[in-house]
N, C-alpha and C positions, 0 to 999 in steps of 0.2 A: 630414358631420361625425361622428368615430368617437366614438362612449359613452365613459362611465370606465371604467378598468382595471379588469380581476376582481382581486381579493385573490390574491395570490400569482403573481402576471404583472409584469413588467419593460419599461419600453417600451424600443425601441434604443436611445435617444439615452444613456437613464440607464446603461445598459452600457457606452456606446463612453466618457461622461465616468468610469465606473468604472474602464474598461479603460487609462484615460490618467492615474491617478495612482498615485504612488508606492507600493508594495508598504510599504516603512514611513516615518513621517514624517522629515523635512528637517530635519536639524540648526541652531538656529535659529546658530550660527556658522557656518555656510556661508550661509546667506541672507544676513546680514547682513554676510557679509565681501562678496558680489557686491552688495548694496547699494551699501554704500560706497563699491566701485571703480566702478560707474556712473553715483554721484554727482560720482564727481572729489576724493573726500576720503580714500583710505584712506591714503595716504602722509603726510595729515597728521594722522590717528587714531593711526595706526604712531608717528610722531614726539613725539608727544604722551603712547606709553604711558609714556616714560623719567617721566612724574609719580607714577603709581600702582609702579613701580618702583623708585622712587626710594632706598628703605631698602636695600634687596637690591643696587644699584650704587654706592652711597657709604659701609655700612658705618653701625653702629648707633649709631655715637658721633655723626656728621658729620649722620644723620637724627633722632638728638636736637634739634639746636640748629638745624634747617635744618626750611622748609616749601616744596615747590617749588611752584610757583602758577601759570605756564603757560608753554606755547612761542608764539614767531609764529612767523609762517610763513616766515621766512627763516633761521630753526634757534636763535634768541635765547631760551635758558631764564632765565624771572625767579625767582626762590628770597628767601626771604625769610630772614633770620639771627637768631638770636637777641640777640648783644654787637656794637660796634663790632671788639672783639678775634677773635671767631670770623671776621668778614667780613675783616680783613685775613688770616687764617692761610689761608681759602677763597679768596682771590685768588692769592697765591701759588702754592697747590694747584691752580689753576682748567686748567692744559695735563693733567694726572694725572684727574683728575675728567671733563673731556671727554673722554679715552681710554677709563674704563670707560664713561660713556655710551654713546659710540660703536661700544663691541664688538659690539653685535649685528649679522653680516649683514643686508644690507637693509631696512634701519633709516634714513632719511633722518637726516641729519647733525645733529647740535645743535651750532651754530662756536662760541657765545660765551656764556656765563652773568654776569646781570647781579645781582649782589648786594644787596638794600636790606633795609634795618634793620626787624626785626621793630616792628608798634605795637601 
């Protein structure tokens, strides 16, 4: 059975796990973007950013009166509206509005936005 280490000594093992990490640390958006695609979810993380973007693709007037609240998973954005009257002008709007949605390359698709009245 070999004694402890003299002070200033290295055993192999702690070298070869030295020798096996990164030079400098792992950008934690690369971890987590291979998380998510091993999880099976980054296409719905991807689809879902159109919420936290939401101001920046519809324009500061229409993110005034408008709170986006979530996608399913079949590309259905629910948004919530301020008036009866904004929700009819955003329907109309609603083929214009899924076009800048959807501008993003490789962007899983959001087909339809479902309109309901702020409470």
């Amino acid at each position: 059975m070999p004694g402890p280490e003299k002070p200033g000594t290295t055993s192999d093992a702690r070298l070869t796990a030295m020798a096996d990490r990164p030079s400098r640390p792992t950008p934690i958006g690369s971890l987590l973007g291979g998380i998510l695609k091993d999880a099976g979810i980054a296409d719905r993380v991807e689809q879902a950013s159109v919420v936290p973007e939401w101001p920046g693709l519809v324009g500061a007037q229409i993110a005034e009166v408008t709170t986006p609240l979530s996608v399913t998973p079949d590309g259905t954005l629910f948004v919530a509206v301020a008036t009866h009257a904004w929700m009819t002008e955003l329907s109309l709007m609603e083929p214009e509005l899924l076009r800048a949605l959807n501008a993003k390359p490789g962007r899983p698709a959001i087909h339809r936005i479902r309109w309901q009245l702020r409470r």
